[in-house]
C-alpha positions in Angstrom: -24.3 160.4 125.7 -28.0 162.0 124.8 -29.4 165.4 125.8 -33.0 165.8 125.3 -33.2 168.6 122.8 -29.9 170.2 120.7 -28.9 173.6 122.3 -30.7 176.4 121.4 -33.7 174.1 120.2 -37.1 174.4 121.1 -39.5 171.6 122.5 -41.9 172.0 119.5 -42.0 168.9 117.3 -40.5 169.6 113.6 -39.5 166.4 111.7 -35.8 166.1 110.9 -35.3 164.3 107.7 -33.7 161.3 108.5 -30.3 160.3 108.1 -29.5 156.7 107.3 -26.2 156.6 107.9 -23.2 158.6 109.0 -21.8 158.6 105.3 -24.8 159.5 104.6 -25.5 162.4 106.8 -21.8 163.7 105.8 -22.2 163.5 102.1 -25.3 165.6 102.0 -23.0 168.7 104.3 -20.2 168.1 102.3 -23.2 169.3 99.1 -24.0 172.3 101.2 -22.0 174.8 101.3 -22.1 177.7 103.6 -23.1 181.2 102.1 -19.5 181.9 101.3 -18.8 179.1 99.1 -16.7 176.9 101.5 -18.4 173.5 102.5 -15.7 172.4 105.4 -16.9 173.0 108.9 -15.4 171.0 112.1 -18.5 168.7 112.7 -18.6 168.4 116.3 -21.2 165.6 116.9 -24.0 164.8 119.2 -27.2 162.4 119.8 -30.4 163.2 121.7 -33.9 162.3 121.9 -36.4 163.4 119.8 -40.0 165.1 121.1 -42.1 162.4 120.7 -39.7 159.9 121.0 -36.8 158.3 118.6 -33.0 159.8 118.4 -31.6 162.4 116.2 -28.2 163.6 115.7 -26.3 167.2 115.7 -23.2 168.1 113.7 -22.3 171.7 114.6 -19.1 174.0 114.0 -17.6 176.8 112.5 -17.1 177.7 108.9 -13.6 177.1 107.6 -13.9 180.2 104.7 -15.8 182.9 107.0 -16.5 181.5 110.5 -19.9 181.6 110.5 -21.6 178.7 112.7 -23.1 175.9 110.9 -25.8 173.3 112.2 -27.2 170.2 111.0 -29.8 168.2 112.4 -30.6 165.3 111.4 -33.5 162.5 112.3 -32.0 158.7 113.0 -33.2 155.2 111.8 -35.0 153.1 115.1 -33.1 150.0 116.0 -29.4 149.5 115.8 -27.0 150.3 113.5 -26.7 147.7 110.7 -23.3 145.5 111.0 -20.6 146.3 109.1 -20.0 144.3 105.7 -16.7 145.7 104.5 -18.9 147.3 102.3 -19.6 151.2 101.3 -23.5 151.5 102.1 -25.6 155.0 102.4 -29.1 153.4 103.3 -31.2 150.8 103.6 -33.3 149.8 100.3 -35.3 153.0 100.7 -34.7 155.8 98.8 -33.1 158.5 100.8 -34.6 161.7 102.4 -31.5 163.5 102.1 -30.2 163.8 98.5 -31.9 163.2 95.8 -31.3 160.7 92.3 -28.6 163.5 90.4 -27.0 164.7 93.8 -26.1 161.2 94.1 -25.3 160.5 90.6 -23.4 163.8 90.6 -21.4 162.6 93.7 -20.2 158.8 92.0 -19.0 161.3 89.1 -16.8 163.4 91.6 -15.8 160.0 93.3 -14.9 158.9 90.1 -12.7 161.7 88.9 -10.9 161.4 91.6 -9.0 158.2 91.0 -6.1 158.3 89.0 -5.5 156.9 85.7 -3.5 153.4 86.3 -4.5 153.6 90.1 -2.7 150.0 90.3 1.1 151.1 89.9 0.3 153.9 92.9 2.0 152.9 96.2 -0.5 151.2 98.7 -1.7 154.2 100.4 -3.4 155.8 97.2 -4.3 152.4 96.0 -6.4 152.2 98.8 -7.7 155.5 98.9 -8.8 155.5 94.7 -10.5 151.7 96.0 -12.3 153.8 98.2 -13.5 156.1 95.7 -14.2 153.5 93.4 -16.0 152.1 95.9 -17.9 154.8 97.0 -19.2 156.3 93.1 -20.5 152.1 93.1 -22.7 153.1 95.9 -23.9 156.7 95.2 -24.7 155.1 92.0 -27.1 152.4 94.1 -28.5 155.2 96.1 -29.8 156.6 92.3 -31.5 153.5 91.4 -33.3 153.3 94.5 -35.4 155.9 92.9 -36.3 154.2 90.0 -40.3 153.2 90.4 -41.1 149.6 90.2 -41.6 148.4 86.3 -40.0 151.5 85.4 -36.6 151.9 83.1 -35.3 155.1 84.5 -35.2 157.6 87.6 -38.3 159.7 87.0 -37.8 164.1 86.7 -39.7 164.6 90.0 -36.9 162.6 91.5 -34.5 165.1 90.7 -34.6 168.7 91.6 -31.9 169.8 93.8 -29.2 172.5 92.2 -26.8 170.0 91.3 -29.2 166.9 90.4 -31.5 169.0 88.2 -28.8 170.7 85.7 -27.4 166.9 84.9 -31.0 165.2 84.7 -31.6 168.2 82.1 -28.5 167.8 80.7 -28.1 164.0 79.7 -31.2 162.5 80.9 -30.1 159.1 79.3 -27.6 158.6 82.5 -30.9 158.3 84.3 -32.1 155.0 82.4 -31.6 152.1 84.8 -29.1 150.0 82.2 -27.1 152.9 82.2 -26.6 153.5 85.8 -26.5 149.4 86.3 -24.0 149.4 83.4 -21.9 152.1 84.9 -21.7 150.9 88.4 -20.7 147.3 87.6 -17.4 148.6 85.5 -16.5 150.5 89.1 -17.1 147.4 90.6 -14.7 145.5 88.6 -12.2 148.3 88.8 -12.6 147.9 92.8 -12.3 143.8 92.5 -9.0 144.6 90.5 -7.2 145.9 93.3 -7.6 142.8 95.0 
């Protein structure tokens, strides 16, 4: 079900970044914290039209650590939803609005760290869970080359300056260069092929 505007919104015309995906649009809350440090909120969810025309979409609750409420609002691609591949995907071959190159290179590290070592001898559950990780750092990593301008061998500085991205770029820059990242997300690749 639509509304026509989110509660408590105006009808004034402000452009909400878009949000490619669902992963997408939860990745970049899970990055923002709330004031008091904790980034879980219960996302209740909710589409509805856009002034001038087009769909957006609402996450909305309360913060887990203080309580305090916590809104994100977010602009939708036009046409349908792409199908499902079995495959973790963040976005179309644009670069994304959302995050920028080092929040998403900072977020395949995190994915990363979270798999065990010798994620093959853990019972089925986990194994599928670390996949998923595996799987996921594989695509953040994607996301950061899509930032990479044509001819060029590396994600450029103006294409990171959030407060996670910026720190990294600044301190190992060399992550940035394209064989690097294309390096790096082919061995999580394999690692996801080898749990069958």
């Amino acid at each position: 079900m639509t509304d026509d505007l989110p509660p408590g919104r105006s009808g004034a015309a402000v452009r909400q970044p878009l949000a490619r995906s669902n992963l997408e649009a939860h990745l970049y809350m899970d990055l923002r914290p709330c004031a008091c440090g904790d980034a879980r909120f219960e996302r209740a969810h909710s589409v509805f039209g856009l002034p001038g025309g087009g769909l957006g979409s609402r996450y909305a609750g309360t913060c887990a650590g203080c309580g305090t409420v916590r809104e994100f609002v977010f602009a939708l691609p036009p046409g349908p939803p792409p199908v499902p591949t079995g495959e973790i995907r963040y976005g179309g071959d644009e670069p994304s609005e959302l995050l920028d190159a080092g929040e998403w290179l900072w977020a395949a590290d995190a994915y990363a760290r979270a798999v065990p070592p010798d994620p093959h001898r853990l019972p089925e559950p986990e194994r599928r869970r670390a996949r998923g990780r595996l799987a996921g750092a594989a695509a953040a990593i994607d996301e950061a080359l899509k930032f990479v301008p044509l001819g060029a061998d590396r994600v450029p500085s103006a294409a990171v300056q959030s407060r996670l991205g910026a720190p990294l770029y600044e301190r190992e820059p060399g992550r940035f260069r394209v064989g690097r990242l294309t390096a790096v997300r082919d061995a999580y690749r394999s690692a996801v092929r080898l749990f069958g």
